[in-house]
DRENDO-1510 file (C-alpha; in Angstrom, 1 decimal, always signed):
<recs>
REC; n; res; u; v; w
REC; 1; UNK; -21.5; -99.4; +63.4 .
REC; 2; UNK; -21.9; -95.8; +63.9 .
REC; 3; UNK; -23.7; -93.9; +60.9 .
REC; 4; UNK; -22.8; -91.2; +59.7 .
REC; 5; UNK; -24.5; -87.9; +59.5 .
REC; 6; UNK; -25.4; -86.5; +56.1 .
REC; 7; UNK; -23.3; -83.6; +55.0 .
REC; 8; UNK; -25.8; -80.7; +54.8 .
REC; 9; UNK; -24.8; -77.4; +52.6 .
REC; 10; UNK; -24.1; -74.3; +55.0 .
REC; 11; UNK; -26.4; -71.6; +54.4 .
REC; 12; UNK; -26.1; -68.1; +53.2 .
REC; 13; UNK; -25.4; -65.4; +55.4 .
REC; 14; UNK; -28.4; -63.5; +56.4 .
REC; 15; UNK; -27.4; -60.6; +55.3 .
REC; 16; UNK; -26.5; -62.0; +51.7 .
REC; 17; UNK; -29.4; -64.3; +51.4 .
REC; 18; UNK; -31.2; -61.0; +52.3 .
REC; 19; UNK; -29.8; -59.0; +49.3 .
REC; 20; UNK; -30.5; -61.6; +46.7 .
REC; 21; UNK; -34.1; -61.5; +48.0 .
REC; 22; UNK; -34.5; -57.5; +48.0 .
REC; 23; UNK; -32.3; -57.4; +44.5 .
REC; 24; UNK; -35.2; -60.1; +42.9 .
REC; 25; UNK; -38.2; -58.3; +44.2 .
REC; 26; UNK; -36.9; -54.7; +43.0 .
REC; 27; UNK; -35.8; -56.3; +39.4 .
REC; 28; UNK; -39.7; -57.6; +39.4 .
REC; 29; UNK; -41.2; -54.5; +40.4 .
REC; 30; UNK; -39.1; -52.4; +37.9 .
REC; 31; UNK; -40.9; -54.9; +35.2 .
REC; 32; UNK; -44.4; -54.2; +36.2 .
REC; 33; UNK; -43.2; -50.5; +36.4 .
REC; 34; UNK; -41.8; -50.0; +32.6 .
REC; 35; UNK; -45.5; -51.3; +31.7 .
REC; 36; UNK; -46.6; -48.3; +33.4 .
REC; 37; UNK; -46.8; -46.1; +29.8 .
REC; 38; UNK; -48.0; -48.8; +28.2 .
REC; 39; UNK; -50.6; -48.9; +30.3 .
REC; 40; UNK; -51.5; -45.0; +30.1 .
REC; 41; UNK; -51.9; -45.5; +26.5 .
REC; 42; UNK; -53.9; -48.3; +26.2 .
REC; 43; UNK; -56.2; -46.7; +29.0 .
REC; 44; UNK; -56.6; -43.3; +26.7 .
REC; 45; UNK; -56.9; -45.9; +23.6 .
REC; 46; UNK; -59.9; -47.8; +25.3 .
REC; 47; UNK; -61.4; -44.3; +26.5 .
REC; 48; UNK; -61.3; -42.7; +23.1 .
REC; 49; UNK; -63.3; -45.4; +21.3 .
REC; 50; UNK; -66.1; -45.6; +24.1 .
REC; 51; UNK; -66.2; -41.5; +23.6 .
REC; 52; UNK; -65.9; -41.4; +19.5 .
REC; 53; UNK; -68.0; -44.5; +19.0 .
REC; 54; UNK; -70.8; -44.7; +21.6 .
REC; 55; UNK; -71.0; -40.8; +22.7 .
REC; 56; UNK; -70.1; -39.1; +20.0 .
REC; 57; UNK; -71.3; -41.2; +16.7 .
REC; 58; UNK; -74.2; -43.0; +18.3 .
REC; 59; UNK; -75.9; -40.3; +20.9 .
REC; 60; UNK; -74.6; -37.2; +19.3 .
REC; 61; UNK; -74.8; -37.4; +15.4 .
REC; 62; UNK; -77.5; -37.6; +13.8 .
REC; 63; UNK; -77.3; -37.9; +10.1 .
REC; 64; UNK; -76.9; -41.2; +9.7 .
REC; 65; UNK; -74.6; -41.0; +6.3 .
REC; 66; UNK; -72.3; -39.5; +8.7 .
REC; 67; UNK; -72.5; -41.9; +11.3 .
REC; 68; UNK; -71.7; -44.4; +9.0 .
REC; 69; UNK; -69.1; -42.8; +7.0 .
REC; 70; UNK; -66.6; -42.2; +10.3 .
REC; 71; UNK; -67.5; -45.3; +11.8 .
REC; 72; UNK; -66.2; -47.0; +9.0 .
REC; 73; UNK; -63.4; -44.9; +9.3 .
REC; 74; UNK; -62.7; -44.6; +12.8 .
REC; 75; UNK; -62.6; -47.9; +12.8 .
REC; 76; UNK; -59.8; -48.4; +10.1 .
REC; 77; UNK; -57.8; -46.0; +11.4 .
REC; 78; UNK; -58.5; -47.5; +15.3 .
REC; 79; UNK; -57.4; -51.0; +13.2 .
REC; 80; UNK; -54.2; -50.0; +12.1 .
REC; 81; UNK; -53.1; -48.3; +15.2 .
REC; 82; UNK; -53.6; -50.9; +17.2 .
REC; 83; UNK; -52.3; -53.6; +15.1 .
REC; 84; UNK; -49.0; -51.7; +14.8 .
REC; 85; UNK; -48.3; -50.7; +18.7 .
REC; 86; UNK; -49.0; -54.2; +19.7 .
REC; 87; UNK; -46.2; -55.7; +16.5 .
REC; 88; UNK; -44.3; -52.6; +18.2 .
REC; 89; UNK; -44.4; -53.4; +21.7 .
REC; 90; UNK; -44.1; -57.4; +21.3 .
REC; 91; UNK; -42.1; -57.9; +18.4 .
REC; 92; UNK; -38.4; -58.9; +20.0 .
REC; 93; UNK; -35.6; -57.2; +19.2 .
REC; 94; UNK; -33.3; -59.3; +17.0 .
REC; 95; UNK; -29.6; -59.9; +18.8 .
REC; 96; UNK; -26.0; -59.9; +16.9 .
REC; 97; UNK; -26.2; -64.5; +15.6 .
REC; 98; UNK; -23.8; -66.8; +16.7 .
REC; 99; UNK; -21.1; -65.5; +14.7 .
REC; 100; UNK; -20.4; -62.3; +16.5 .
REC; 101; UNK; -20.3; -64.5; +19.4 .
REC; 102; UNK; -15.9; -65.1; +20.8 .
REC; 103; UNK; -15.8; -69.1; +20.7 .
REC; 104; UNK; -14.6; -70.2; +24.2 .
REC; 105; UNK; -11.2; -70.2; +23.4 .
REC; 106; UNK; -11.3; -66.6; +22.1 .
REC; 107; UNK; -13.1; -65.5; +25.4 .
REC; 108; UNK; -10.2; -67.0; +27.7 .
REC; 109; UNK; -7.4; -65.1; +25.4 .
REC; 110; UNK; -9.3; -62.0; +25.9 .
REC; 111; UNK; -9.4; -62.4; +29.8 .
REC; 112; UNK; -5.3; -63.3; +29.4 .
REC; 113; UNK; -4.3; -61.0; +27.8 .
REC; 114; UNK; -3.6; -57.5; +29.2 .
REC; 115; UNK; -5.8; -54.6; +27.8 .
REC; 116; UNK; -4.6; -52.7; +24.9 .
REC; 117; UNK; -3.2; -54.1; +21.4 .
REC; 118; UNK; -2.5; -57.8; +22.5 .
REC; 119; UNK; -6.3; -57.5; +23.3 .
REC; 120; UNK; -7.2; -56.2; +19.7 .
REC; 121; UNK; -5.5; -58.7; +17.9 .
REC; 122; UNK; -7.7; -61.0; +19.7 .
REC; 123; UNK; -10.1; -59.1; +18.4 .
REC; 124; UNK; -9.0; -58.6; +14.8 .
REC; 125; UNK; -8.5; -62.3; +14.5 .
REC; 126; UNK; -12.6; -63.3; +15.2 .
REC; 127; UNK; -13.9; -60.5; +13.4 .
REC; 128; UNK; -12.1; -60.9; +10.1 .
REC; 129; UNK; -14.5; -62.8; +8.3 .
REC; 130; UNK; -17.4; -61.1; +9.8 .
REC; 131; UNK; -19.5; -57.6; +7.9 .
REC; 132; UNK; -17.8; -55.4; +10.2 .
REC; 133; UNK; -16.7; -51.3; +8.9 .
REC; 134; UNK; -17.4; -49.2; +12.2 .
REC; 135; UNK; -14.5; -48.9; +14.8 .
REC; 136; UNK; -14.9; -47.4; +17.8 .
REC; 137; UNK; -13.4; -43.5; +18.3 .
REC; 138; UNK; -9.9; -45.0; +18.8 .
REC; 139; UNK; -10.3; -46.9; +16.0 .
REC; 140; UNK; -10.5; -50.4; +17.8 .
REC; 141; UNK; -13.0; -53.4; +17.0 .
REC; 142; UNK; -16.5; -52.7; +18.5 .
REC; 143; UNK; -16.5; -54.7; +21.4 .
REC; 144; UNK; -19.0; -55.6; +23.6 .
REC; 145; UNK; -18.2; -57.1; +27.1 .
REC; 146; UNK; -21.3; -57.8; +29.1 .
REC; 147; UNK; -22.6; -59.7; +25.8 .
REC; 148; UNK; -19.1; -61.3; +24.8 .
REC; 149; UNK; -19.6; -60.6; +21.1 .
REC; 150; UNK; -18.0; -58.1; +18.2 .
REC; 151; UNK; -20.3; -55.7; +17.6 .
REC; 152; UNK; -22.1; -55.3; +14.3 .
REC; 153; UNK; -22.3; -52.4; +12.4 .
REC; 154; UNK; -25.0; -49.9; +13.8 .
REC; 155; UNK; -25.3; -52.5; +17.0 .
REC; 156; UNK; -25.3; -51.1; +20.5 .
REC; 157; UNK; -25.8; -52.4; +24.2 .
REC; 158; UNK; -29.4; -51.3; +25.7 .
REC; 159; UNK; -28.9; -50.9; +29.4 .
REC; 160; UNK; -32.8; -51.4; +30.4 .
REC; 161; UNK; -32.8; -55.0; +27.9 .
REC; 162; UNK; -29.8; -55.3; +29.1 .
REC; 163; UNK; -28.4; -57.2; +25.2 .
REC; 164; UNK; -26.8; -55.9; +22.4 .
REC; 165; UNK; -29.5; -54.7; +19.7 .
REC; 166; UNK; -29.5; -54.5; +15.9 .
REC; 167; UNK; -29.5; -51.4; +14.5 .
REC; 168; UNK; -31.0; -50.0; +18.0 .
REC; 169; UNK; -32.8; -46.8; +17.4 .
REC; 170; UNK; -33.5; -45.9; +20.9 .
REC; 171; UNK; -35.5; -47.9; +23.5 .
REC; 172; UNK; -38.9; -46.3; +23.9 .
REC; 173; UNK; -40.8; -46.0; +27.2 .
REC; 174; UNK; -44.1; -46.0; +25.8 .
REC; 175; UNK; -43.8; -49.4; +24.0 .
REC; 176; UNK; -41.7; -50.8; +26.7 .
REC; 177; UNK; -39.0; -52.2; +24.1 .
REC; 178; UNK; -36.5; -51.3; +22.3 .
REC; 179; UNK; -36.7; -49.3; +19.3 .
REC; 180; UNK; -34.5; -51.4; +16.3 .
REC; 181; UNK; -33.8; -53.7; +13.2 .
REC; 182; UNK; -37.0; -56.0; +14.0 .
REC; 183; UNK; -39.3; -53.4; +14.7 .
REC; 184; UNK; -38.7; -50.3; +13.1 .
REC; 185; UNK; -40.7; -49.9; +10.6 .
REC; 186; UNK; -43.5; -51.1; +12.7 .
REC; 187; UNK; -42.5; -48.3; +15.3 .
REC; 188; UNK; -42.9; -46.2; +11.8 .
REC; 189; UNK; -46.4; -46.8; +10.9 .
REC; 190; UNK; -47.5; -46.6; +15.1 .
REC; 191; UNK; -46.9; -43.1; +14.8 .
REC; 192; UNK; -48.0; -42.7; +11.9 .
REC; 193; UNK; -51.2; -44.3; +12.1 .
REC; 194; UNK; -51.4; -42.5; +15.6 .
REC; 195; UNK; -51.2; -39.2; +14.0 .
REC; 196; UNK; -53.6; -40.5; +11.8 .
REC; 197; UNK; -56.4; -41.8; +14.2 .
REC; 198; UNK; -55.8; -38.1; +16.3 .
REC; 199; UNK; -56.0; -36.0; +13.3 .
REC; 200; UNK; -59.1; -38.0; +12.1 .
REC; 201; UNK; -60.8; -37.8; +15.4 .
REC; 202; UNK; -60.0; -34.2; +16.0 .
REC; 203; UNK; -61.6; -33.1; +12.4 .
REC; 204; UNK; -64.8; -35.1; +12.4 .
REC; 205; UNK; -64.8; -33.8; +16.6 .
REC; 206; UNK; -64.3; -30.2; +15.9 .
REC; 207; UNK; -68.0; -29.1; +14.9 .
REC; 208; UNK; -69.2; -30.7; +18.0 .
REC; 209; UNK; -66.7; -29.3; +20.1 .
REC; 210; UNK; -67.9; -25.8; +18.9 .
REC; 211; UNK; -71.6; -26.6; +19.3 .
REC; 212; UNK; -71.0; -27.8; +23.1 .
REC; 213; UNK; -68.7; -24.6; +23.6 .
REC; 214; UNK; -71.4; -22.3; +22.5 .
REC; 215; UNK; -74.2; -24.0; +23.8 .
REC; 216; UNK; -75.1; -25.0; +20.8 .
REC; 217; UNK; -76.2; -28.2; +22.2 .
REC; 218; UNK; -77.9; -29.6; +25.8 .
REC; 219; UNK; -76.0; -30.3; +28.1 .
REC; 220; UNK; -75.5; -34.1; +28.5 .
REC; 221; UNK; -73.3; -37.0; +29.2 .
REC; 222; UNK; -71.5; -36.5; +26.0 .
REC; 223; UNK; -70.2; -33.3; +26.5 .
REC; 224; UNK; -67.7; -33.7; +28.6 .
REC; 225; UNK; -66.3; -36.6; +26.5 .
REC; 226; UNK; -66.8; -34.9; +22.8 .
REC; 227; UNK; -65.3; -31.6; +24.4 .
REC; 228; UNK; -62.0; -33.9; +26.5 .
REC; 229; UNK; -61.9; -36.1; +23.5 .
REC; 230; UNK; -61.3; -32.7; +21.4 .
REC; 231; UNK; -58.2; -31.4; +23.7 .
REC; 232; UNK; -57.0; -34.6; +23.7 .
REC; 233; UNK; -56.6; -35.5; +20.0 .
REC; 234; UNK; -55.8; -32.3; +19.2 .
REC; 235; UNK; -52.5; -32.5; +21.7 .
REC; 236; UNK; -51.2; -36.0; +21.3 .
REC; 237; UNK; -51.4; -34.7; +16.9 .
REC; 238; UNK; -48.7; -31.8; +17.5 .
REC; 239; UNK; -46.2; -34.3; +19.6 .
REC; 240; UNK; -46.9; -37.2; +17.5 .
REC; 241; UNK; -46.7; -34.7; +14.1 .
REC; 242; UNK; -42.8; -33.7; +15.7 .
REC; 243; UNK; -41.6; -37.1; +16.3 .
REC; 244; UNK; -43.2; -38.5; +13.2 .
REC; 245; UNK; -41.7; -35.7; +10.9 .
REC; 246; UNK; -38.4; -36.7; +12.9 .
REC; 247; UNK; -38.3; -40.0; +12.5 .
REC; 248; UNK; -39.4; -39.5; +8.4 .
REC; 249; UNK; -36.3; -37.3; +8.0 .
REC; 250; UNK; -33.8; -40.5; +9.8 .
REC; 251; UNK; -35.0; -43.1; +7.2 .
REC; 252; UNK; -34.3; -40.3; +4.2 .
REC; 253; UNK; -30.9; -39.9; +5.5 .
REC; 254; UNK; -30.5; -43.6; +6.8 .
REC; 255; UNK; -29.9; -42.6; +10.0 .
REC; 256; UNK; -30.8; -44.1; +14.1 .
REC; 257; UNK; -31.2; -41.8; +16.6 .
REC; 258; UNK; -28.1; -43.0; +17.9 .
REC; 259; UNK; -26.3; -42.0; +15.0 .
REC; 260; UNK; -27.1; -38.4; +14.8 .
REC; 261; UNK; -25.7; -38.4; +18.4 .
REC; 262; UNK; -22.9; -39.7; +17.7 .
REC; 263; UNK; -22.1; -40.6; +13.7 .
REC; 264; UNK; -20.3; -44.0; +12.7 .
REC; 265; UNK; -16.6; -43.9; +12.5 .
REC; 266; UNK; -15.3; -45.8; +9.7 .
REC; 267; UNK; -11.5; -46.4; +8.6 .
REC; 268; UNK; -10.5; -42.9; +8.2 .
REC; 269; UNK; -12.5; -40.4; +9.7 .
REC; 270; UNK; -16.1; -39.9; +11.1 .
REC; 271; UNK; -18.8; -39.8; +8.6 .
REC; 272; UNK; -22.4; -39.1; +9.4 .
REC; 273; UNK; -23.8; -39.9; +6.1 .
REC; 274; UNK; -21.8; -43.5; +6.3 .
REC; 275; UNK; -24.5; -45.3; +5.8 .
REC; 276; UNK; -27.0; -43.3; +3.1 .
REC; 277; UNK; -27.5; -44.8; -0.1 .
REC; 278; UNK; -29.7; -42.0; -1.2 .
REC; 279; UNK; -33.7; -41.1; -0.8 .
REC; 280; UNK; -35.1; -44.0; -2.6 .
REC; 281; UNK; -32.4; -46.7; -1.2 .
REC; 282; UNK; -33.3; -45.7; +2.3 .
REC; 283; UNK; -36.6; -46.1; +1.8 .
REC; 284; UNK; -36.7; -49.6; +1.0 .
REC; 285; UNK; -34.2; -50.7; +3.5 .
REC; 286; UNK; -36.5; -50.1; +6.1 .
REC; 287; UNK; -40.0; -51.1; +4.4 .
REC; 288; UNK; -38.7; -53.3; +2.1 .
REC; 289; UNK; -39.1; -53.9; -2.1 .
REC; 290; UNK; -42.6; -54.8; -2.0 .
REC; 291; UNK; -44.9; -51.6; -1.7 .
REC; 292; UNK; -47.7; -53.5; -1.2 .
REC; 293; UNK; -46.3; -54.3; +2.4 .
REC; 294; UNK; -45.3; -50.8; +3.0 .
REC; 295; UNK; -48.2; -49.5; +5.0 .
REC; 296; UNK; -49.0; -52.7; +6.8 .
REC; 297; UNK; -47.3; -54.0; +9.9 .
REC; 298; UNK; -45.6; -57.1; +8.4 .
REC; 299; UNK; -42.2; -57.3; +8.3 .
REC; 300; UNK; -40.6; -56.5; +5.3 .
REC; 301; UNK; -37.0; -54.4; +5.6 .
REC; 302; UNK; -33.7; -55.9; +3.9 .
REC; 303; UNK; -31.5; -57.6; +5.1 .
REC; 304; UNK; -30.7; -59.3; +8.5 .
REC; 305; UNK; -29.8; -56.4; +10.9 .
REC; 306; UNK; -25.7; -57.6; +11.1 .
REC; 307; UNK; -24.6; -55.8; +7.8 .
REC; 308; UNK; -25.4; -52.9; +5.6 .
REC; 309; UNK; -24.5; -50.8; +2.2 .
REC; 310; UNK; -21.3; -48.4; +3.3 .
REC; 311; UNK; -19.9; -45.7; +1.5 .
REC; 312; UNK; -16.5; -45.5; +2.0 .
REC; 313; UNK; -15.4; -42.2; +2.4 .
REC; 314; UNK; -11.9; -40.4; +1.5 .
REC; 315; UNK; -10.2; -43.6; +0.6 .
REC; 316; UNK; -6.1; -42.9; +0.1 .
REC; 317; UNK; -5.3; -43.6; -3.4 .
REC; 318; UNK; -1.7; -44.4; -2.2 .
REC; 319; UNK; -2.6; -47.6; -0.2 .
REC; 320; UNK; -2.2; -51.0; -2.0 .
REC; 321; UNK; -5.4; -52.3; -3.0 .
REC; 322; UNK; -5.5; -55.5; -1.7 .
REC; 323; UNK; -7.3; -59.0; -4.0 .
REC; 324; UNK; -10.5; -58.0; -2.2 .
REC; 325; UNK; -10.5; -54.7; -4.0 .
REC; 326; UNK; -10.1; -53.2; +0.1 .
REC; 327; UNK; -7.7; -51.5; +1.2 .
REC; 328; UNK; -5.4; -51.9; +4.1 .
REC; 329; UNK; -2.4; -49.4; +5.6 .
REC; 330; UNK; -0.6; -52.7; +7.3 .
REC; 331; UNK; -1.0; -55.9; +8.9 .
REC; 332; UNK; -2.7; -55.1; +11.9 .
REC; 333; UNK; -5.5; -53.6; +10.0 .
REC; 334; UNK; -5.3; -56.1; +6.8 .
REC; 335; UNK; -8.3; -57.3; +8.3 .
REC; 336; UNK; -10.6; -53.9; +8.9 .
REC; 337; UNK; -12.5; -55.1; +5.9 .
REC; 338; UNK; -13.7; -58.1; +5.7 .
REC; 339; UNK; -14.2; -60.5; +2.6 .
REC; 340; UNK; -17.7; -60.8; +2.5 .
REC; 341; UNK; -19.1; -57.3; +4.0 .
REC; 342; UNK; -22.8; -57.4; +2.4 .
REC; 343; UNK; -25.9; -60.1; +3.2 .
REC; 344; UNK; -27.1; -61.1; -0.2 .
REC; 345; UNK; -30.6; -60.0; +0.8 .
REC; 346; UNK; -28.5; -55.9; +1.0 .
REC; 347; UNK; -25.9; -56.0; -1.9 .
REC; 348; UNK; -28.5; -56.0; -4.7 .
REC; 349; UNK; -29.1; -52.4; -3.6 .
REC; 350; UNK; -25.5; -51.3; -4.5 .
REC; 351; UNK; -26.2; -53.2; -8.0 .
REC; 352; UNK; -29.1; -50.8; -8.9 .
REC; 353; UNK; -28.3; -47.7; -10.8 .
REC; 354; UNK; -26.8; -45.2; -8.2 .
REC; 355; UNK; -28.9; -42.3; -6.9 .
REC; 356; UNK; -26.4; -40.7; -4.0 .
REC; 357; UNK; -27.7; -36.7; -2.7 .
REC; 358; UNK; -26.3; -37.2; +0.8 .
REC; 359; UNK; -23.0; -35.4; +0.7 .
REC; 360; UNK; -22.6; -31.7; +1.4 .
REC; 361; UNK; -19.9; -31.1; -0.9 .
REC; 362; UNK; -20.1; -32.2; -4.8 .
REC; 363; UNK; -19.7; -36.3; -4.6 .
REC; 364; UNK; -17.6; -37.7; -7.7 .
REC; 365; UNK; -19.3; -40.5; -8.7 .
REC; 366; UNK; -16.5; -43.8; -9.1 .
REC; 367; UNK; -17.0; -46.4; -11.2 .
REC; 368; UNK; -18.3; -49.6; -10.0 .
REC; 369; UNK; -16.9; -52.8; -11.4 .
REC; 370; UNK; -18.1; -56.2; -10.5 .
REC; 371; UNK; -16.5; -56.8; -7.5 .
REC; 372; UNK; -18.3; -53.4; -6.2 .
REC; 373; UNK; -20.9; -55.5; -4.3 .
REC; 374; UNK; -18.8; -55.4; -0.9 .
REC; 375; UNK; -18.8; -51.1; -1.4 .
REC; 376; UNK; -19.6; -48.3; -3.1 .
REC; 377; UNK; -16.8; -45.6; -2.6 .
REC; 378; UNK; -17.5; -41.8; -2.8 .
REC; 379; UNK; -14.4; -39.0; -3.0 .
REC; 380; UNK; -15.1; -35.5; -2.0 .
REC; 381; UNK; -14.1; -32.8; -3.6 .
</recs>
């Protein structure tokens, strides 16, 4: 009998098995590089507490109340910062949940049918049980197609993660992660703490500096690092003071940084205030009801990141209300609002007495009946 030879796979073409290769080691490379700024930080971090602590506290001061008193300080405010960059850099961001997700079934429609409306029924039929009030500027379902998923409301793709992201803020070099639902308020208190820990070290530095700069002391070891240390709290505290003051005005108005780019668009026009329930409401959605929590890094905003408190603005009092108490305009779009728009762990803050100030014009306050947990609706005038 004559045996057979075993049937042996053909290989790649050079040239492809080549690009594969090349396309792996850049992918691994551009990793190690986005931990470049993280780096640069955590170098200036370490540096700073060797100069404060060792050159500054312990060979240059010399009441020892004083030691004492910033050490104990310093060391708080070295505490908190660190503890909230490192929740900001590896806390994960948190991804639309299964339900955004098309069902395999719903994913082979999509690829069938040709783009346009056919497409958006598709659409319209798996996101019509799901929190969904943004549309995109054409007025179609959020959509995204590397992820295969509806879009939640104030969800966007990140090109560097490469996912779609809660409530994405912006995706920030110098933590190498994206900036969003899961970590937000920790990216909060990093710069504020930050601002903190410079401002601290510049103020307890500044006599110091002075005395080096006039002389006022021998030259040693610990000049260069009390006078450096000086310049370099003192600059980091007016960048920090500008993006912490920006970020302080986008939780007042409920805003992502993404959103003052380019505002939501809800059913009937754009509206950048969408989202603001007012000062106080704002607040808590981001650190939560507990104030105790508020100023440490544990999480602690409302809600799950897939739905949030809308106002619905310039509602047509012609339209049919529909047994929801939502409107629609016809049949295609009977669906735009869905049954069940608000998390329970969210609604509760459209139940508490109403404090809205967002509005540029006079806002005429509706009234709220029961079944006002799915929106709170606000007509200009």
């Amino acid at each position: 009998m004559r045996c057979g030879k075993m049937a042996t796979p053909a290989p790649l073409p050079p040239a492809a098995g080549a690009a594969g290769a090349w396309g792996g080691v850049r992918r691994r490379c551009q990793r190690l590089l986005y931990w470049v700024p993280v780096l640069f930080i955590s170098s200036i971090l370490c540096w700073s507490y060797y100069a404060y602590v060792t050159q500054l506290c312990l060979l240059t001061m010399t009441n020892i109340g004083e030691k004492v008193v910033c050490l104990v300080a310093y060391h708080i405010f070295f505490m908190l910062f660190v503890w909230s960059y490192w929740k900001t850099i590896f806390t994960l961001p948190m991804n639309p949940s299964k339900e955004f997700h098309l069902s395999y079934s719903d994913k082979e429609t999509l690829e069938r049918e040709p783009r346009g409306e056919s497409q958006q029924e598709v659409l319209r039929r798996a996101a019509k049980d799901l929190p969904i009030y943004t549309r995109t500027m054409s007025g179609a379902i959020r959509y995204c197609d590397r992820c295969h998923l509806v879009k939640p409301d104030r969800c966007h793709h990140c090109s560097v993660c490469d996912k779609c992201i809660l409530k994405m803020d912006h995706h920030c070099p110098w933590v190498n992660n994206c900036v969003g639902f899961s970590n937000y308020k920790f990216f909060l208190l990093f710069l504020a703490y930050s601002l903190l820990y410079c401002l601290f070290i510049a103020a307890t530095d500044l006599q110091y500096f002075i005395k080096f700069w006039t002389n006022g002391l021998p030259d040693t070891q610990a000049k260069f690092h009390i006078m450096f240390l000086f310049f370099a709290a003192a600059m980091f505290s007016v960048s920090l003071s500008s993006l912490f003051g920006y970020h302080c005005w986008l939780v007042s108005k409920n805003k992502s940084t993404l959103e003052v780019f380019r505002a939501p668009i809800f059913r009937h026009r754009t509206d950048k205030n969408g989202f603001s329930l007012g000062f106080s409401k704002n607040l808590r959605q981001v650190f939560g009801d507990e104030k105790k929590y508020w100023l440490l890094p544990v999480f602690s905003s409302l809600g799950d990141g897939c739905s949030f408190p809308t106002c619905l603005v310039n509602q047509d009092p012609e339209q049919a209300s529909t047994p929801g108490g939502l409107n629609s305009t016809s049949k295609n779009e009977s669906h735009l609002f869905p049954a069940k728009p608000l998390r329970d762990s969210q609604s509760h803050l459209l139940t508490d007495t109403p404090s809205w100030s967002e509005t540029s014009g006079k806002a005429e306050k509706g009234k709220v009946g029961k079944e006002s947990i799915y929106a709170v609706m606000i007509h200009f005038v």
